[in-house]
Structure formats: C-alpha cells, structure tokens
C-alpha positions in Angstrom: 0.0 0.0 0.0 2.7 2.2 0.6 4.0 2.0 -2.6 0.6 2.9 -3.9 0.5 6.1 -2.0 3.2 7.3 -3.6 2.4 6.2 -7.0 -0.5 8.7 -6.3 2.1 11.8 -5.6 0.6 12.2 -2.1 3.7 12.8 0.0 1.8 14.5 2.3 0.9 14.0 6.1 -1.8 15.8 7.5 -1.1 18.2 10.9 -2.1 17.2 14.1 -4.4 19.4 16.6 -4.5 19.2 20.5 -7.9 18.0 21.3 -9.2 20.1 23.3 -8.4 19.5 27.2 -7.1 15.9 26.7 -3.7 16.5 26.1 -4.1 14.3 23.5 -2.6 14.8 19.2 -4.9 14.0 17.2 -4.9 14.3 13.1 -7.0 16.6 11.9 -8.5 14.1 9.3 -10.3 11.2 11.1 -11.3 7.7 10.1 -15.0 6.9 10.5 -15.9 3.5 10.7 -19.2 3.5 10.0 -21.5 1.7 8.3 -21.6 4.5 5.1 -18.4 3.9 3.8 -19.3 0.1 4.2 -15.5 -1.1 4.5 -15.2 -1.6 8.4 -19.0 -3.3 8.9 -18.4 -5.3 5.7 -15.7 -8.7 4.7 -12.8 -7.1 2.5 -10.1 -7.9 4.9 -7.7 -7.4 2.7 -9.1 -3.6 1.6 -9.5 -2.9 5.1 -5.9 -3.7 6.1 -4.4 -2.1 3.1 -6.6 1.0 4.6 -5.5 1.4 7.9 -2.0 1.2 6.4 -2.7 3.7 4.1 -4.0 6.1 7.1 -0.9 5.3 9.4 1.5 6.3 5.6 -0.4 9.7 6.0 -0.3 10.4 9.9 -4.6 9.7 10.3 -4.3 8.8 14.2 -7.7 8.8 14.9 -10.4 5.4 14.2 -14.0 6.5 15.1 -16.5 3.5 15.7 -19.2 2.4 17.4 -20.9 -0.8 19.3 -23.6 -0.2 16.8 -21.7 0.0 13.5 -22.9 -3.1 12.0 -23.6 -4.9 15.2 -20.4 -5.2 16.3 -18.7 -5.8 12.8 -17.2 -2.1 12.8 -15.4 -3.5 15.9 -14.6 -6.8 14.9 -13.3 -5.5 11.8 -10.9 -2.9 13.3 -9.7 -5.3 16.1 -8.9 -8.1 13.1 -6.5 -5.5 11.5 -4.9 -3.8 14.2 -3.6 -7.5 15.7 -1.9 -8.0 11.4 -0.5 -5.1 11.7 3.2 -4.0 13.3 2.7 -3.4 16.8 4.8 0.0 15.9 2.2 0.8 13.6 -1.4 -0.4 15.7 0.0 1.3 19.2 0.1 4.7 17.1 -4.1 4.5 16.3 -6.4 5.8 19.2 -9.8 4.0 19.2 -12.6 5.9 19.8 -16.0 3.9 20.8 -19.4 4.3 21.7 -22.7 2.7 23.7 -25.9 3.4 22.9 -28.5 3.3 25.8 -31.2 0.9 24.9 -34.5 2.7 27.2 -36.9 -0.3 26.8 -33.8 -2.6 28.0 -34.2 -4.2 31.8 -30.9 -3.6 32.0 -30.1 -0.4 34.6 -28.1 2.0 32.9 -24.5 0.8 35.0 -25.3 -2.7 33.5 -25.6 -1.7 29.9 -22.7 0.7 29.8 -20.8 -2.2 31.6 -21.5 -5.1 29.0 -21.6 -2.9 26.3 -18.1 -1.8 27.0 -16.9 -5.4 27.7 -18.0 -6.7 24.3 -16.6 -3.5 22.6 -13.5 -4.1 24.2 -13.3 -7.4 22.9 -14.0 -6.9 19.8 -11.1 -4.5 19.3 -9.2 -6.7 21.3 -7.8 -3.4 23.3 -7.6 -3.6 26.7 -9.2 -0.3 26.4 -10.2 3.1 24.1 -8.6 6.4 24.4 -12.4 7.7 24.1 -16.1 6.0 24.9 -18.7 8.2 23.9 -22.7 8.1 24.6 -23.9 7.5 21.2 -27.8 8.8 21.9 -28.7 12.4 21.6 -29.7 14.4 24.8 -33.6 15.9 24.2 -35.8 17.4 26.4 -38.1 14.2 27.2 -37.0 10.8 25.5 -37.3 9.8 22.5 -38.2 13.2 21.3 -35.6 12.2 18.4 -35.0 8.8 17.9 -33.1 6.9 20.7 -32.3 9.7 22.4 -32.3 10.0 26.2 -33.8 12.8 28.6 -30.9 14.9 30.3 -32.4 13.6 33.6 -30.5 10.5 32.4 -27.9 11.5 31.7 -26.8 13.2 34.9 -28.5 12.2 37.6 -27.1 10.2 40.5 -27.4 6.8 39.6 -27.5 8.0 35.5 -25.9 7.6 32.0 -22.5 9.7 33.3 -22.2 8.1 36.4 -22.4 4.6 34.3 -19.5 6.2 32.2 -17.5 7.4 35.0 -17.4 4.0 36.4 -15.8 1.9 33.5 -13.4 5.2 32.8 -12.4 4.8 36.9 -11.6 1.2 36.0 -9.2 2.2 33.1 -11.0 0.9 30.4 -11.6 4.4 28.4 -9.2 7.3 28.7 -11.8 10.2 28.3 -15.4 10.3 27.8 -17.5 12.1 25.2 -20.7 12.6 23.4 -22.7 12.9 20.3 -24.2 16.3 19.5 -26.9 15.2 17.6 -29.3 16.0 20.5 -31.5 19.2 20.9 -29.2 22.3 21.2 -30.9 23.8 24.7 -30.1 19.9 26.6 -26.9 19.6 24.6 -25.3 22.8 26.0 -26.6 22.4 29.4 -24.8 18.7 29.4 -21.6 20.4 27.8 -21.6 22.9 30.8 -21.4 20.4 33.2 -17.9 20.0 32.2 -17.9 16.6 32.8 -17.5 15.5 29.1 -14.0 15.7 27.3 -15.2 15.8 23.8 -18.1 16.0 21.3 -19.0 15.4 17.4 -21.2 17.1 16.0 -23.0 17.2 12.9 -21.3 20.5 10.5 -20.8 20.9 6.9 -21.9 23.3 4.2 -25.0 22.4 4.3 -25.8 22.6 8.0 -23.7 25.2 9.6 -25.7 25.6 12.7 -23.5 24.2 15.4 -21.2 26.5 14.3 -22.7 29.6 13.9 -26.4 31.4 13.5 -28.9 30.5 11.2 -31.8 32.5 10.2 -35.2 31.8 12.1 -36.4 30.0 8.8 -34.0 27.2 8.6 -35.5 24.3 8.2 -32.8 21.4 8.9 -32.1 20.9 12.7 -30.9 23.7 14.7 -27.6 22.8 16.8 -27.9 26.5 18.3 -24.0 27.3 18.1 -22.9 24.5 20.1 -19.5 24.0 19.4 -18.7 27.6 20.9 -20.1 26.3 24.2 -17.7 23.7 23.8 -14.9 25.7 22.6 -15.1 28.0 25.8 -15.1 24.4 28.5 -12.1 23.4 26.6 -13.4 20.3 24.5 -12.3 18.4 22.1 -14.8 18.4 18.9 -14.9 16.6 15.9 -16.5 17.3 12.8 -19.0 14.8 11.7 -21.2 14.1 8.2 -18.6 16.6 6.5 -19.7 15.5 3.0 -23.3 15.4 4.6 -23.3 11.4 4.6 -22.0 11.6 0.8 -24.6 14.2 -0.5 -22.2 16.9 -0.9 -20.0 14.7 -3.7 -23.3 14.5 -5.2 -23.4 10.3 -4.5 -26.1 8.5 -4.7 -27.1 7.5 -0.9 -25.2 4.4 0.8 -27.3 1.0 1.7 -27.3 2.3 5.1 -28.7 6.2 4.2 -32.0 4.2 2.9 -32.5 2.9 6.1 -31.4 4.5 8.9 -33.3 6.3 11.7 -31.0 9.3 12.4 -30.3 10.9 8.9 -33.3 9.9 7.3 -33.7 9.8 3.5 -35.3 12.9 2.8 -32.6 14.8 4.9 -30.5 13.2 2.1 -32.6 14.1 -1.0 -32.5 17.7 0.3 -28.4 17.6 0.4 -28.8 16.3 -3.3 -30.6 19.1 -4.3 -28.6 21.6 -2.3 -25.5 20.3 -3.8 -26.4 20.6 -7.5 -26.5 24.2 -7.1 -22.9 24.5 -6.1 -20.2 25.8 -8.0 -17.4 23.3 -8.2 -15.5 24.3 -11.2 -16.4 21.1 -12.9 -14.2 19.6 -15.7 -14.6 17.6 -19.1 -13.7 14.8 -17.3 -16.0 15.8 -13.7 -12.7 15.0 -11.5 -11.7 18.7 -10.6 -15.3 18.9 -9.7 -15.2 16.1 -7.0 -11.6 17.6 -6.1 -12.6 21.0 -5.4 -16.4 19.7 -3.5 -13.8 17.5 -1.3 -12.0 20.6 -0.7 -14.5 22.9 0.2 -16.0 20.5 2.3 -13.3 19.8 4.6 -11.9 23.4 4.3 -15.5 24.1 6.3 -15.0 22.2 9.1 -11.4 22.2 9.9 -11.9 26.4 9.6 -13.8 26.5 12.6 -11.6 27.4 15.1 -13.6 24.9 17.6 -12.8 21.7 15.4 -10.0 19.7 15.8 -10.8 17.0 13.3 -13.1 16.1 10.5 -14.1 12.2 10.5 -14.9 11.1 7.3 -15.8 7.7 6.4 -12.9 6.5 4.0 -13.8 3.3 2.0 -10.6 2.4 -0.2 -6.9 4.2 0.3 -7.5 6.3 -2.7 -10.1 8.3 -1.0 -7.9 9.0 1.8 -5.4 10.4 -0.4 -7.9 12.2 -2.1 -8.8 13.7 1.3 -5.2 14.1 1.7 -4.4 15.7 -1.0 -7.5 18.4 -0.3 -6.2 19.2 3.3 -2.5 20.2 1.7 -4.2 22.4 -0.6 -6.4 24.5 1.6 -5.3 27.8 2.0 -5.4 28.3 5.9 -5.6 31.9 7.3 
C-alpha cells in the first residue's frame, strides 16, 4: 500500500491538533468507521488492512467507531487488522467507541454501559479506548428524536455519566465524550457540566448551525452554536457528516442512508438538491469537480476554530489520499 500512495504523488501527512483538554494529538482528518463507507462493517479484509495502512502512511491517528456499527462488525473488523499489523504501527491508532442506551432494555443504565463496553472491548481486542462516547442524543423528554435519552438521564445520580465514569475509573476508556446530535438547549446544558471531554457534532456546508447562527427560517435541525459552548469548556470536537453522509459529492445514498433512523432519507434528498447548485469548477472529465467539492467541504470544518478534526468515512486508500491531497491544498488563514 505504501507503494501505492506514492504512486499517487501524495507525500503528504496531515497536521495534528491538540484536542481540546485531553492532552491528546490527534490528526486533523479522522477515520470513520461506520457503516456509510461500508468497508469496516463489511468482509474485505484485505481492503480494510491495506486501509489502515494507508492512514498510518499519511499520519490519520484517529479510528471512530461504534458498538452499533454493524452490530459489532465495525469492531470486529478494526480489532482483526490492528492484531496483522506492526505493533509499531497499531499502538500509534487511538480507538474511539461508543454505547448506545437501549430505554426499553431491563438492564439499569450501570449494567448496559458495563457489557456494552466489555464486548466493545473485545471486539477490538484493546484492553481499552482512548475515548467511549454516549452515542444517543440528549432531548428534552425521550425519545423526542429517535433513541435519544432525557438529560435527567444523563446526569442524575445513579444515571448515563455516572455509568461512564465508572468503567473510565476502572481504566477501560481514557476520556469520555458525546454525540451532539441531540437538541441544542439539553446539549449545551450537558456540555456545561464540564464533565464530558469531547463531542462530534454534525457541521458541513449544508448545516452550519452548530457553528454559527442560522436564520429563524432554517428548516434542517438547529444545533444552536454548540461548538462555541464547547470551545469555551475546553473540549475536544470533531467534525462529523462533512460530506453530509455523501450528498455533498453528489453520491447516490449508501445502503445504510436508505435505512437509517438518524439521517433519514429525505434529509438526504434535500443535500442532493442543495448540492447541484454548487459551483465546483467542474471539468470535461467531472474530476476537478469532486476535487474542489472534497475541498471545500473539509476546508469548512477544519476552519472552525472549535474543530479539531473532520471524520470522514474513508472506503478504499484512494479516498484517503484524495482527502489528503485536499487538506495540503487549503489555504489556511
């Protein structure tokens, strides 16, 4: 693989960013390992090696996943391929994973976090992650989006963060984060707390809102400025649906866009229709076009002085040097 990043002419490794109040380097490009892409919760092993090699060539430190990402096969996947590779190379990758609360579950909330954690951890075959986020949104009463929990939950004695704090005592995750995809009122008071290191948040082109106003008529969900609250406590915050889940390189939407709860279709088909309108200096052959959308689109969210990386769901090496190859053009001021 090596040999095939250089073939490309993509010498290039991106920077690295202090994340927030962790201490922590992280590169400022990250690798999600969801189920849009397809590569981690699918059975190329050999693509997916040949991946995470690729990412290590070009500096990419950071490997975002989730209990959830393909029930488990995200996990599985990434723990298969860090055991082939060097242990030079695998120790330089920090894992971040997460647990989703299940609300109709008998389980109490310590139990769930607990075995969720255990199987994640086994998966990877990590003794444990430098991050474990809470993968539901925080609303105002549950379920108010889907999955998401009530802040009540969240931090009361007994709740979600107490849950967290107790696996995090017992050294199996570094630091402890969230998912901004909640309602922006909830979401801030949580951040406020300052008991969460870091966050990702939904921010592209298309939906600017958790980093900045939007007019009263917006229609797409409001994150109310978020990330400045975060910003001001110090955390880390990555960038997530950069490319808003593919819609922004004008791609048809992945197998798991058609059926998901949490970016639903029509979201999608509204990104679509956005996107034609952009100007992307499109050539003969259309590949300036994707160049300069991949560009812009990651220009956005590593501008934001809050952000400290953008995940993006790589599916083959040649995207990542495309990615690559956009961060060492942007024109930082």
């Amino acid at each position: 693989m090596s040999g095939a990043i250089e073939e490309s002419g993509c010498s290039f490794r991106v920077p690295h960013r202090m994340l927030g109040r962790t201490g922590l380097q992280v590169s400022c490009l990250g690798f999600g390992a969801g189920p849009v892409s397809g590569l981690m919760t699918g059975n190329n092993l050999e693509l997916q090696f040949e991946t995470l090699k690729a990412l290590y060539e070009v500096g990419i430190n950071w490997i975002d996943t989730a209990a959830g990402y393909g029930n488990g096969s995200s996990e599985k996947s990434i723990g298969r391929v860090l055991a082939m590779l060097p242990i030079e190379v695998s120790r330089e990758f920090h894992v971040a994973t997460k647990v989703r609360i299940d609300l109709n579950s008998p389980l109490s909330f310590a139990d769930q976090v607990r075995f969720s954690v255990e199987a994640s951890l086994q998966r990877l075959q990590l003794p444990k992650v430098s991050l474990l986020q809470l993968h539901n949104g925080v609303t105002v009463r549950r379920n108010d989006q889907p999955s998401s929990v009530g802040m009540a939950d969240v931090l009361n004695s007994g709740g979600i963060l107490d849950a967290l704090k107790s696996v995090q005592v017992e050294g199996h995750a570094d630091f402890l984060g969230l998912t901004g995809t909640g309602a922006a009122e909830q979401m801030r008071a949580v951040v406020n707390t300052r008991e969460f290191d870091t966050i990702q948040v939904p921010y592209n082109l298309f939906n600017p809102s958790a980093g900045c106003q939007v007019a009263d008529d917006f229609v797409e969900q409001n994150y109310g400025s978020i990330l400045e609250d975060c910003r001001s406590v110090g955390m880390g915050c990555f960038a997530i649906r950069v490319f808003a889940g593919g819609a922004l390189l004008r791609q048809p939407p992945s197998d798991h866009t058609l059926k998901t709860r949490y970016f639903p279709l029509d979201l999608y088909h509204r990104d679509l229709d956005r996107a034609a309108s952009l100007d992307d200096g499109v050539s003969e052959s259309g590949l300036l076009g994707r160049a300069s959308l991949i560009r812009q689109s990651i220009q956005f969210a590593l501008s934001h002085p809050a952000i400290h990386s953008a995940i993006i769901g790589f599916a083959a090496p040649g995207h990542i040097v495309d990615a690559v190859r956009a961060v060492n053009r942007i024109h930082w001021h």
